[in-house]
PDB file of N, CA, C, O and CB in Angstrom:
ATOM      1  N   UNK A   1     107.958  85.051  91.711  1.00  0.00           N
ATOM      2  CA  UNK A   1     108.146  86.212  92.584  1.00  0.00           C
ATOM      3  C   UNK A   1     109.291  85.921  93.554  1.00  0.00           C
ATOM      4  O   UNK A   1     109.508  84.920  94.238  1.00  0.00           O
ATOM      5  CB  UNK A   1     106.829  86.553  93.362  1.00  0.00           C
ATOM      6  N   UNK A   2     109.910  86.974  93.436  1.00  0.00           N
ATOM      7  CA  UNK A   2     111.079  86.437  95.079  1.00  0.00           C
ATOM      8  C   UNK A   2     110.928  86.241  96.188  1.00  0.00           C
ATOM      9  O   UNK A   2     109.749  86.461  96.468  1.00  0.00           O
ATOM     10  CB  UNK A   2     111.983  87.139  95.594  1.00  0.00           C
ATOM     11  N   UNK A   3     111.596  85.874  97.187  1.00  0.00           N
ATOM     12  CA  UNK A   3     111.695  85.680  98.578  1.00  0.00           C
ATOM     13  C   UNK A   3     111.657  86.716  99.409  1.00  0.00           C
ATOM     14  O   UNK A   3     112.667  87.408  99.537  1.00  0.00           O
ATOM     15  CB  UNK A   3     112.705  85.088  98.863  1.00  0.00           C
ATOM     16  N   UNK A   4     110.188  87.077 100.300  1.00  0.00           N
ATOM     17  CA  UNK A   4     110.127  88.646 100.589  1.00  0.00           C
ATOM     18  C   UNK A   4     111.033  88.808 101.960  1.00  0.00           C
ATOM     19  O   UNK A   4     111.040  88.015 102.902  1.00  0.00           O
ATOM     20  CB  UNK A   4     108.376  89.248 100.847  1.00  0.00           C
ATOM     21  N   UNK A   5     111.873  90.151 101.831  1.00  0.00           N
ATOM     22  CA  UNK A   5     112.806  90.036 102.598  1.00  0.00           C
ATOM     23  C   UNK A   5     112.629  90.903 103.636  1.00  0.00           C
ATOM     24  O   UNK A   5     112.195  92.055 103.652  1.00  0.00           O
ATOM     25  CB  UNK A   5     113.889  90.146 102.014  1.00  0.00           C
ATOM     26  N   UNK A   6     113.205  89.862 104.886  1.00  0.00           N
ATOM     27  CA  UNK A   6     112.688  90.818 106.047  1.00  0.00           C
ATOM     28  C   UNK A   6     113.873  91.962 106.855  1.00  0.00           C
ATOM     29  O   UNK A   6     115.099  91.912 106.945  1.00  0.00           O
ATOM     30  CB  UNK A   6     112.078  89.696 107.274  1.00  0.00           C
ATOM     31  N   UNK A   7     113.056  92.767 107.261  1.00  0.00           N
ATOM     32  CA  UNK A   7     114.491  94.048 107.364  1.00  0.00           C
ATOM     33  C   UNK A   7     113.874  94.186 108.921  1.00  0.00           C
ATOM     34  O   UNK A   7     112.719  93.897 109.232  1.00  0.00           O
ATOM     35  CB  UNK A   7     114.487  96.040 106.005  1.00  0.00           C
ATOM     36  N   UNK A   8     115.139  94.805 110.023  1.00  0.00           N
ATOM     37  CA  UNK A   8     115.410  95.388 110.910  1.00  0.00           C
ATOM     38  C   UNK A   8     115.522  96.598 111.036  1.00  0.00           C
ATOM     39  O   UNK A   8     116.672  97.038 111.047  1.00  0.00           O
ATOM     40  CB  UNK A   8     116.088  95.027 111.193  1.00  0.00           C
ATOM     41  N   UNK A   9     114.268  97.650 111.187  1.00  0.00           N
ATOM     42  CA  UNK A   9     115.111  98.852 111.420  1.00  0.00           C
ATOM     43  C   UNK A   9     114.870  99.605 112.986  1.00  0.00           C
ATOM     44  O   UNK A   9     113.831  99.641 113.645  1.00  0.00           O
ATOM     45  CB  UNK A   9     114.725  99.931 110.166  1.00  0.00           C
ATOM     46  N   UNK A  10     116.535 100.312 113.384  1.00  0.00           N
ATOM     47  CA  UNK A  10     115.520 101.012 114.626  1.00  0.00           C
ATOM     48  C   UNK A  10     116.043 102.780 114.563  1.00  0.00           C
ATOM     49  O   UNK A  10     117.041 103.456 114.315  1.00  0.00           O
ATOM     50  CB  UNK A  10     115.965 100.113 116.624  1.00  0.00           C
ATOM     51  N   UNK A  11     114.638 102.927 114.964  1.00  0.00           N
ATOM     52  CA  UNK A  11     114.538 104.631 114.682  1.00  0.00           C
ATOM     53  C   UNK A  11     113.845 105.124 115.331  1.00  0.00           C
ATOM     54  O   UNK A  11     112.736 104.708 115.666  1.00  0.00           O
ATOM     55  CB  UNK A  11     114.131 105.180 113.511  1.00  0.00           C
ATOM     56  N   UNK A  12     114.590 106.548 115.772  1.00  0.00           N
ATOM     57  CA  UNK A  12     113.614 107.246 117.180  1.00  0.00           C
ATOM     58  C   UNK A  12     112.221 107.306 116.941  1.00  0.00           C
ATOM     59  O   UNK A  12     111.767 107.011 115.835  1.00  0.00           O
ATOM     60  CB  UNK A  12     113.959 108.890 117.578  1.00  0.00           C
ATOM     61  N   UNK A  13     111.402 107.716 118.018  1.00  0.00           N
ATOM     62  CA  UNK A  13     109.721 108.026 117.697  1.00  0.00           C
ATOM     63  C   UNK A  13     109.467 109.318 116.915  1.00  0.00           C
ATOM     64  O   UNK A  13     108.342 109.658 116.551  1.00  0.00           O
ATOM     65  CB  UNK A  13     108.803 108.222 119.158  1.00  0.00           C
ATOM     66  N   UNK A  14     110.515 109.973 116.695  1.00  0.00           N
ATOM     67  CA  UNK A  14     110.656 111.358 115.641  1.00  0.00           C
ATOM     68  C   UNK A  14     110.570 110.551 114.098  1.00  0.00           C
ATOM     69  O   UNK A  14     109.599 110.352 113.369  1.00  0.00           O
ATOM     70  CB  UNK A  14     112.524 112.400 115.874  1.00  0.00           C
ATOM     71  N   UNK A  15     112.263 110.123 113.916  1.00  0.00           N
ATOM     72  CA  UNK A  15     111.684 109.539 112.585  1.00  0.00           C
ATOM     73  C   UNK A  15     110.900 108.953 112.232  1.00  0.00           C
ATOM     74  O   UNK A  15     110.436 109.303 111.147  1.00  0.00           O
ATOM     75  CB  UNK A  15     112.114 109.036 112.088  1.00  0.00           C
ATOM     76  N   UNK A  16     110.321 107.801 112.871  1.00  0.00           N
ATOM     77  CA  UNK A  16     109.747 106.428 112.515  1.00  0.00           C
ATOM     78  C   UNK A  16     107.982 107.560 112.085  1.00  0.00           C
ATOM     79  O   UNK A  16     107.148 107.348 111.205  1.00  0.00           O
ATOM     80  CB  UNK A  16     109.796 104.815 114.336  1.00  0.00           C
ATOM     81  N   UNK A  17     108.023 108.473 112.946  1.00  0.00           N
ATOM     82  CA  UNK A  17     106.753 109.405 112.518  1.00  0.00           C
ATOM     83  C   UNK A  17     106.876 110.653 111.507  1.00  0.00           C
ATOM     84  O   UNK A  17     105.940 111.371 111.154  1.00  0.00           O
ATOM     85  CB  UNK A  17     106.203 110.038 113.811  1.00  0.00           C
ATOM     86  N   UNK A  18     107.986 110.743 111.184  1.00  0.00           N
ATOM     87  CA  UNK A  18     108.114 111.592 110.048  1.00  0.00           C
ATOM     88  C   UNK A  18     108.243 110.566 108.112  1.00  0.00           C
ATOM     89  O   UNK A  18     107.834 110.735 106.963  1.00  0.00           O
ATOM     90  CB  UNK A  18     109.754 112.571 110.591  1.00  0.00           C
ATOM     91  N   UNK A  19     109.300 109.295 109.107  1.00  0.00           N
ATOM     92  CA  UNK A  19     108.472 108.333 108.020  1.00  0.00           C
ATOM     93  C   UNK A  19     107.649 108.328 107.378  1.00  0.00           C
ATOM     94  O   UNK A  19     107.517 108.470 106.163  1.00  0.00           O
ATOM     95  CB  UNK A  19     108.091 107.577 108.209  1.00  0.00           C
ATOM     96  N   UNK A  20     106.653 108.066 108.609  1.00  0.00           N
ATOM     97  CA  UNK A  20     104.778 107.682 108.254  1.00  0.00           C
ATOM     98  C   UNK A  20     104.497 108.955 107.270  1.00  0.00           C
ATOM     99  O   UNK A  20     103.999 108.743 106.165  1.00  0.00           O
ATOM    100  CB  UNK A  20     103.382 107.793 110.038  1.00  0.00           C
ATOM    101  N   UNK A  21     104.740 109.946 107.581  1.00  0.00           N
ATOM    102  CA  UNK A  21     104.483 111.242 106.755  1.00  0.00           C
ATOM    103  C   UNK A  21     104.324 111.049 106.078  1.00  0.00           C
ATOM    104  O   UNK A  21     103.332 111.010 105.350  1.00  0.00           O
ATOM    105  CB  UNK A  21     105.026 112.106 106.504  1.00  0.00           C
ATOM    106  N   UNK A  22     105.867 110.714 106.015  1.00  0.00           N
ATOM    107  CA  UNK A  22     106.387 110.813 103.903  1.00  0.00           C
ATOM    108  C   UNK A  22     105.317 109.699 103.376  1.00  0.00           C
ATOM    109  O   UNK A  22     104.319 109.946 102.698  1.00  0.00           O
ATOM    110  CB  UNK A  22     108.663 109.993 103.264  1.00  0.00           C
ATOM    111  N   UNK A  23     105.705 108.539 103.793  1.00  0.00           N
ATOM    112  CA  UNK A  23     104.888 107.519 103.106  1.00  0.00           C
ATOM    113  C   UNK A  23     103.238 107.575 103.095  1.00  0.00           C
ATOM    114  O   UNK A  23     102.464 107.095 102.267  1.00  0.00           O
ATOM    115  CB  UNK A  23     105.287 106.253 103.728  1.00  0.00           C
ATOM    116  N   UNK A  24     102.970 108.313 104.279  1.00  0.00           N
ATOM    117  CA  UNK A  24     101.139 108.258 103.749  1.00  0.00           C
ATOM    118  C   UNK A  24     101.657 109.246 102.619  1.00  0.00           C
ATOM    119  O   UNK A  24     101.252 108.829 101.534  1.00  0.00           O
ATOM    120  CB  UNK A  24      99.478 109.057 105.096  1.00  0.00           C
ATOM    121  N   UNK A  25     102.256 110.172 102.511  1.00  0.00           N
ATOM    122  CA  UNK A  25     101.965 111.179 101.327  1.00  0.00           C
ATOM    123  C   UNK A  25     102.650 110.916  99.996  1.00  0.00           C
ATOM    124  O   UNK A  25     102.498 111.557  98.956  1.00  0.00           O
ATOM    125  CB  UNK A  25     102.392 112.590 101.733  1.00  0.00           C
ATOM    126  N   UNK A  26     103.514 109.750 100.230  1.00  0.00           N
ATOM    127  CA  UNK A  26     103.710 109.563  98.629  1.00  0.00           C
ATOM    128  C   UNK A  26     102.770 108.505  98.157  1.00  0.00           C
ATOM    129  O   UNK A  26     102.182 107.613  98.768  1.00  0.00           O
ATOM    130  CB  UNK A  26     105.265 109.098  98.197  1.00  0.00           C
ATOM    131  N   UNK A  27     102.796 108.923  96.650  1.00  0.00           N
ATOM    132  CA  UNK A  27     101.848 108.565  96.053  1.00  0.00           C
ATOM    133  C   UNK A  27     102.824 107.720  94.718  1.00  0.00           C
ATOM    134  O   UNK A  27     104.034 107.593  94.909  1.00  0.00           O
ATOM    135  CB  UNK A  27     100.798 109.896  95.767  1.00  0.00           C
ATOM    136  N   UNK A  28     102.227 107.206  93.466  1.00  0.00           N
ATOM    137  CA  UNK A  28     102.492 106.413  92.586  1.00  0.00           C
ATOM    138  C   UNK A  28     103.638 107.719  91.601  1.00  0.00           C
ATOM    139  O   UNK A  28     104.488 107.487  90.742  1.00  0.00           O
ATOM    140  CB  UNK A  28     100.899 105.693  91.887  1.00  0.00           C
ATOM    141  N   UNK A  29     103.275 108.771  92.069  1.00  0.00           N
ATOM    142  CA  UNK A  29     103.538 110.134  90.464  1.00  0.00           C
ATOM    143  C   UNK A  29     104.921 110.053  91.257  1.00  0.00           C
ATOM    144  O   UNK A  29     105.948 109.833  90.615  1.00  0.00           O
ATOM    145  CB  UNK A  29     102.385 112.366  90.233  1.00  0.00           C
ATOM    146  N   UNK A  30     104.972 110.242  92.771  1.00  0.00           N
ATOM    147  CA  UNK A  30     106.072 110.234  93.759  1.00  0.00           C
ATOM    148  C   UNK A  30     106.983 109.568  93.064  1.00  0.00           C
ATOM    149  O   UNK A  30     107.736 110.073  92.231  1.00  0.00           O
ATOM    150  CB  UNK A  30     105.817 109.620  95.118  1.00  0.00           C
ATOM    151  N   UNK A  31     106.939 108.336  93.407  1.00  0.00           N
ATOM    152  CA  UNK A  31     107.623 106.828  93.007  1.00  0.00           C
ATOM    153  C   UNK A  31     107.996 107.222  91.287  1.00  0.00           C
ATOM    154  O   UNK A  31     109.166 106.989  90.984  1.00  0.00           O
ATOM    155  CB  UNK A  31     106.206 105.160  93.225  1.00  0.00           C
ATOM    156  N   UNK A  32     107.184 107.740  90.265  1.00  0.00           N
ATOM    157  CA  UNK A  32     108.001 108.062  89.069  1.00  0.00           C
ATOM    158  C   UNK A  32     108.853 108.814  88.554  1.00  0.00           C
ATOM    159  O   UNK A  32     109.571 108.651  87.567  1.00  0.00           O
ATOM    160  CB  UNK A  32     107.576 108.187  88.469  1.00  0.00           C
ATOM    161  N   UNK A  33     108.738 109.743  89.339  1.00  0.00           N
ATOM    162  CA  UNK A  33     109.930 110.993  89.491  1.00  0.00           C
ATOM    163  C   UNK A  33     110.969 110.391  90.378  1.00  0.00           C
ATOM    164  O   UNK A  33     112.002 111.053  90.482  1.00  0.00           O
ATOM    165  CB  UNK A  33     109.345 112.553  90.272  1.00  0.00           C
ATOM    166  N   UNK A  34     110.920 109.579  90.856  1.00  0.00           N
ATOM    167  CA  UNK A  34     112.684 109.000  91.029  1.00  0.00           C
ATOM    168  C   UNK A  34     112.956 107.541  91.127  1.00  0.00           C
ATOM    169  O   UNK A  34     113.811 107.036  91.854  1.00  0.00           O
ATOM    170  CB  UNK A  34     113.424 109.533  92.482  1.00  0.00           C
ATOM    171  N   UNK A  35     112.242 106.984  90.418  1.00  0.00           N
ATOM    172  CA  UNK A  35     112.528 105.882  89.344  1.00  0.00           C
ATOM    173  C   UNK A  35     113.043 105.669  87.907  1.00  0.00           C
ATOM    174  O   UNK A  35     112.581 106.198  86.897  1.00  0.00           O
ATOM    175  CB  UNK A  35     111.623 105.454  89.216  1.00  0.00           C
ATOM    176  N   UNK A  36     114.177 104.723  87.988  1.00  0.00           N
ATOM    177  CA  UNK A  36     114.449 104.713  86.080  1.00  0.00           C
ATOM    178  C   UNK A  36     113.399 103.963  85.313  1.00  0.00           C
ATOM    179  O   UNK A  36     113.545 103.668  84.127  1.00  0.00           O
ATOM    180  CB  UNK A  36     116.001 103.822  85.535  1.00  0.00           C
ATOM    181  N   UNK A  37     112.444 103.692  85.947  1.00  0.00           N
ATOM    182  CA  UNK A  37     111.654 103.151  84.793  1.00  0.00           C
ATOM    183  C   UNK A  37     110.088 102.965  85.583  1.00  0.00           C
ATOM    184  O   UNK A  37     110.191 102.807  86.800  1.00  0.00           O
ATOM    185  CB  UNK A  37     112.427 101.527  84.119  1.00  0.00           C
ATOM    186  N   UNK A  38     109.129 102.966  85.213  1.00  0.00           N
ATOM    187  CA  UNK A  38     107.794 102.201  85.447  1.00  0.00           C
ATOM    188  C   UNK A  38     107.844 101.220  85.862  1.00  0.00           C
ATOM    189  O   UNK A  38     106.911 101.323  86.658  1.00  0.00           O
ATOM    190  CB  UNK A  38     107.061 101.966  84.570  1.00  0.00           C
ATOM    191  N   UNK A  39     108.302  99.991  86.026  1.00  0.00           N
ATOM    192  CA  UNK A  39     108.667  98.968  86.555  1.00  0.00           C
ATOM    193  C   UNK A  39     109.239  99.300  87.967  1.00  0.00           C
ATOM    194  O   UNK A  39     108.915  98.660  88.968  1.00  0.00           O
ATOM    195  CB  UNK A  39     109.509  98.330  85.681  1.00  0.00           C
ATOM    196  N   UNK A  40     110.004 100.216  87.976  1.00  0.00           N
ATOM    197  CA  UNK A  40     110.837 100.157  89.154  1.00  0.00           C
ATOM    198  C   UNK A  40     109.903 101.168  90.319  1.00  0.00           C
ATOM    199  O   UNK A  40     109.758 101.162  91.542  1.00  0.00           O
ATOM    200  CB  UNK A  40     112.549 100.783  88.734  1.00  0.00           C
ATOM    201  N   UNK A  41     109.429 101.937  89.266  1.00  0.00           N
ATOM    202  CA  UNK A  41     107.830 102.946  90.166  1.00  0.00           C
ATOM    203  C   UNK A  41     107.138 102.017  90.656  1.00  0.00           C
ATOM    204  O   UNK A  41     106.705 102.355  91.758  1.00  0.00           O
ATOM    205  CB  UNK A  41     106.519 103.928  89.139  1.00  0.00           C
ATOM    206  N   UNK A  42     106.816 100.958  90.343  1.00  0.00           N
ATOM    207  CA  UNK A  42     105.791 100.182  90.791  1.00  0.00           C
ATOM    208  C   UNK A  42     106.107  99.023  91.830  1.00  0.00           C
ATOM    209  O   UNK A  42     105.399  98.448  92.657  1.00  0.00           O
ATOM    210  CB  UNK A  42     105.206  99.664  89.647  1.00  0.00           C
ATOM    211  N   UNK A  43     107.312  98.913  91.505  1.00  0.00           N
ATOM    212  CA  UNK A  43     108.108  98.454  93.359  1.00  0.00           C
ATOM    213  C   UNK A  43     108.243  99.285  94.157  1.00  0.00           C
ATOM    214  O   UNK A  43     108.138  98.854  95.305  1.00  0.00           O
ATOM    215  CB  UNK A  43     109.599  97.967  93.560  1.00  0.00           C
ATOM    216  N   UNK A  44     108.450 100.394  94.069  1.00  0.00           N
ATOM    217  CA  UNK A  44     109.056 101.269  95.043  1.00  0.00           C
ATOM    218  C   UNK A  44     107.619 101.781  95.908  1.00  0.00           C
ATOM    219  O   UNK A  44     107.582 101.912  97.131  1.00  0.00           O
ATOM    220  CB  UNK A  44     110.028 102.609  94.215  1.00  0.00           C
ATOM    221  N   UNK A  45     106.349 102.059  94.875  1.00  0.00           N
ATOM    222  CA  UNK A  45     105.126 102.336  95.383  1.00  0.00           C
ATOM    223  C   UNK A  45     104.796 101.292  96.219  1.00  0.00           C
ATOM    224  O   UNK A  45     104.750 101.427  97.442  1.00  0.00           O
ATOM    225  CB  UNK A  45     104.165 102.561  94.423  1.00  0.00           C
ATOM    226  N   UNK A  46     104.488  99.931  95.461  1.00  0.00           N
ATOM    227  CA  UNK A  46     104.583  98.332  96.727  1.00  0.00           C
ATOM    228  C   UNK A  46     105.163  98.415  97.742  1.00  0.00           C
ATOM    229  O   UNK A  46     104.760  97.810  98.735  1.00  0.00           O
ATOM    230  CB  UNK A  46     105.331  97.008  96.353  1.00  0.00           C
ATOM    231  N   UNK A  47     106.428  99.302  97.766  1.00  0.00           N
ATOM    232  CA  UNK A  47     107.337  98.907  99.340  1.00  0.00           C
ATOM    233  C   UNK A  47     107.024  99.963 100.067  1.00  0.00           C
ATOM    234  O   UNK A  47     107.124  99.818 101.286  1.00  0.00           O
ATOM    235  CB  UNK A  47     109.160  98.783  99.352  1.00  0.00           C
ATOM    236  N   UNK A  48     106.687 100.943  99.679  1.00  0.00           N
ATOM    237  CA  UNK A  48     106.265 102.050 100.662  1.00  0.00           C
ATOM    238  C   UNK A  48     104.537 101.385 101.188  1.00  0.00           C
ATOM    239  O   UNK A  48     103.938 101.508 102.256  1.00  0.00           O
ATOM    240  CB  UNK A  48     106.238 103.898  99.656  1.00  0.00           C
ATOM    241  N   UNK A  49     104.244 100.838 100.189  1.00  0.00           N
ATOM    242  CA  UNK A  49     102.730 100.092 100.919  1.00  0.00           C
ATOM    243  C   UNK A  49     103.117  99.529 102.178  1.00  0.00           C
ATOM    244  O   UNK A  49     102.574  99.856 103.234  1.00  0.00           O
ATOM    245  CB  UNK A  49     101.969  98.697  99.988  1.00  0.00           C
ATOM    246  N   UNK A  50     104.125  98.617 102.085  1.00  0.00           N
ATOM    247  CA  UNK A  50     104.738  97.357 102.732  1.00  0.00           C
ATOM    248  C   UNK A  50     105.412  98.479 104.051  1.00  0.00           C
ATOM    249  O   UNK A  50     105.350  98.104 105.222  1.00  0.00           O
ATOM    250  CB  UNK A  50     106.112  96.251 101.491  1.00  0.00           C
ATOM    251  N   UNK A  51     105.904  99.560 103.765  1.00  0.00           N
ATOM    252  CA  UNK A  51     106.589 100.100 104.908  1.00  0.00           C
ATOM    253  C   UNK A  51     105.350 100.715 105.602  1.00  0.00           C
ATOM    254  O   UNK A  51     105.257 100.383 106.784  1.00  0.00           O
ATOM    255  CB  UNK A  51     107.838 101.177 104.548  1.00  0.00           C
ATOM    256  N   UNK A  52     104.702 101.260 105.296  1.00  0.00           N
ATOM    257  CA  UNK A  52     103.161 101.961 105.947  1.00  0.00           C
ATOM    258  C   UNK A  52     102.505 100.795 106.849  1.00  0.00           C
ATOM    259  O   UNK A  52     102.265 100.924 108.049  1.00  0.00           O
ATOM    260  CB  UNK A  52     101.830 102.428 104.515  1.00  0.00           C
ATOM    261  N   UNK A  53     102.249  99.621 106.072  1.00  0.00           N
ATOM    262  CA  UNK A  53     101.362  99.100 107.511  1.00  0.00           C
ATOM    263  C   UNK A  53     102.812  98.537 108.480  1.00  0.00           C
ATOM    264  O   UNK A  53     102.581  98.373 109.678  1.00  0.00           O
ATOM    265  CB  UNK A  53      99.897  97.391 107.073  1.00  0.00           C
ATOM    266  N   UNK A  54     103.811  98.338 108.144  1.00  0.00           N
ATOM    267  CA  UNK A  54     104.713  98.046 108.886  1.00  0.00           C
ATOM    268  C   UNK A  54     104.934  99.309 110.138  1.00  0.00           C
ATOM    269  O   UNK A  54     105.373  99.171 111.280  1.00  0.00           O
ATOM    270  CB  UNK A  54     105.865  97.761 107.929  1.00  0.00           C
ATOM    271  N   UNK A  55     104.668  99.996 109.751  1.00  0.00           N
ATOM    272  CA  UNK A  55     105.053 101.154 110.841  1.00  0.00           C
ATOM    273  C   UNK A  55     103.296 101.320 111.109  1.00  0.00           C
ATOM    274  O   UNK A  55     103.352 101.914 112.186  1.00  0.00           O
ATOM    275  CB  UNK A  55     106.147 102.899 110.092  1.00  0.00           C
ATOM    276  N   UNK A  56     102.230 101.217 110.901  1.00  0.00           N
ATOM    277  CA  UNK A  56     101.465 101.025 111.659  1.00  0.00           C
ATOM    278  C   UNK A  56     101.111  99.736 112.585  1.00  0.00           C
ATOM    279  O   UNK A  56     100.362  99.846 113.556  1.00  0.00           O
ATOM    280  CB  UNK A  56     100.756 101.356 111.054  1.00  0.00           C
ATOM    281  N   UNK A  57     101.557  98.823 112.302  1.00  0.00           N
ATOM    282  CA  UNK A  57     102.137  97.952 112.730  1.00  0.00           C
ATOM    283  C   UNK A  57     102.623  97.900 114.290  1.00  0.00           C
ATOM    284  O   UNK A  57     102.313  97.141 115.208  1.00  0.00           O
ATOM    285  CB  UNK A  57     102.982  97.890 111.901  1.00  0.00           C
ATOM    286  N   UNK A  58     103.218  98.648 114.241  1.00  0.00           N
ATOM    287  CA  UNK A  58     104.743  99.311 115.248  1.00  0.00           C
ATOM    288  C   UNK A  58     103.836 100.145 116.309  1.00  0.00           C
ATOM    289  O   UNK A  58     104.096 100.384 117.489  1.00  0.00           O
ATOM    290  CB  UNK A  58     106.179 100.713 114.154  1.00  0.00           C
ATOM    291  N   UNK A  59     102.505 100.580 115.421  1.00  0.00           N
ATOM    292  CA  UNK A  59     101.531 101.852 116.090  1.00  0.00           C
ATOM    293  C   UNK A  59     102.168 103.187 115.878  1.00  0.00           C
ATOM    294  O   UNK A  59     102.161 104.058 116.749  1.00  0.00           O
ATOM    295  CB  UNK A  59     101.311 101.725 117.814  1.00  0.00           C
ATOM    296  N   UNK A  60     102.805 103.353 114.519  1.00  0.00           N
ATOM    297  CA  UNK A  60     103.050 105.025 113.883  1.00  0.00           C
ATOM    298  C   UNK A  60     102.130 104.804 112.930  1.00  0.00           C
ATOM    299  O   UNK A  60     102.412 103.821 112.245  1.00  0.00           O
ATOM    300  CB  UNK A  60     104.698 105.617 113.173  1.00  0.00           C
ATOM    301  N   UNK A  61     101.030 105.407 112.596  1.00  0.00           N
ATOM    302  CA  UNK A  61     100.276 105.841 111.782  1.00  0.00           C
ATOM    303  C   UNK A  61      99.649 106.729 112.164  1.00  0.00           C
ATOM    304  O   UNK A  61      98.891 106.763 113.133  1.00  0.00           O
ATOM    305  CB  UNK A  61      99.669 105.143 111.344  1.00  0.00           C
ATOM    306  N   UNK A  62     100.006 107.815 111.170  1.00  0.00           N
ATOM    307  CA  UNK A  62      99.150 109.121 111.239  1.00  0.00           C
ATOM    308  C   UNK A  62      98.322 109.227 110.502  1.00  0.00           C
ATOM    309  O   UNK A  62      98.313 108.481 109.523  1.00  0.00           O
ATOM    310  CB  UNK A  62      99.676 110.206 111.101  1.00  0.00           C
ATOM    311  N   UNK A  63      97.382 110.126 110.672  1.00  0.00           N
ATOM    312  CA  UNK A  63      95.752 110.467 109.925  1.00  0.00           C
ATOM    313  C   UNK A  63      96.099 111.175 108.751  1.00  0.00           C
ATOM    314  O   UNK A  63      95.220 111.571 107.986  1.00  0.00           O
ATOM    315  CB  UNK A  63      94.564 111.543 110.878  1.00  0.00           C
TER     316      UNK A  63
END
């Protein structure tokens, strides 16, 4: 597995909560409709995992 890489981001309390949106609401079907492959759906679903508690994390998580 690779070296998990750590990112910097900064973003008003607007985005960082319209973020959370998107990401509580995408789902796996999300991630396949704009992926080239199943493989790449299934990272992209992982990193939106990885971005969700990260921004709850932060204390953006919405219900």
């Amino acid at each position: 597995m690779p070296e998990p890489m750590n990112l910097t981001l900064s973003l008003s309390s607007d985005e960082a909560w319209a973020l959370a949106q998107f990401v509580k609401r995408a789902d796996r079907e999300t991630a396949r409709r704009h992926a080239g492959d199943a493989q790449e759906a299934d990272l992209i679903f992982e990193a939106w995992i990885a971005l969700r508690a990260a921004l709850a994390e932060a204390g953006v998580a919405p219900r």
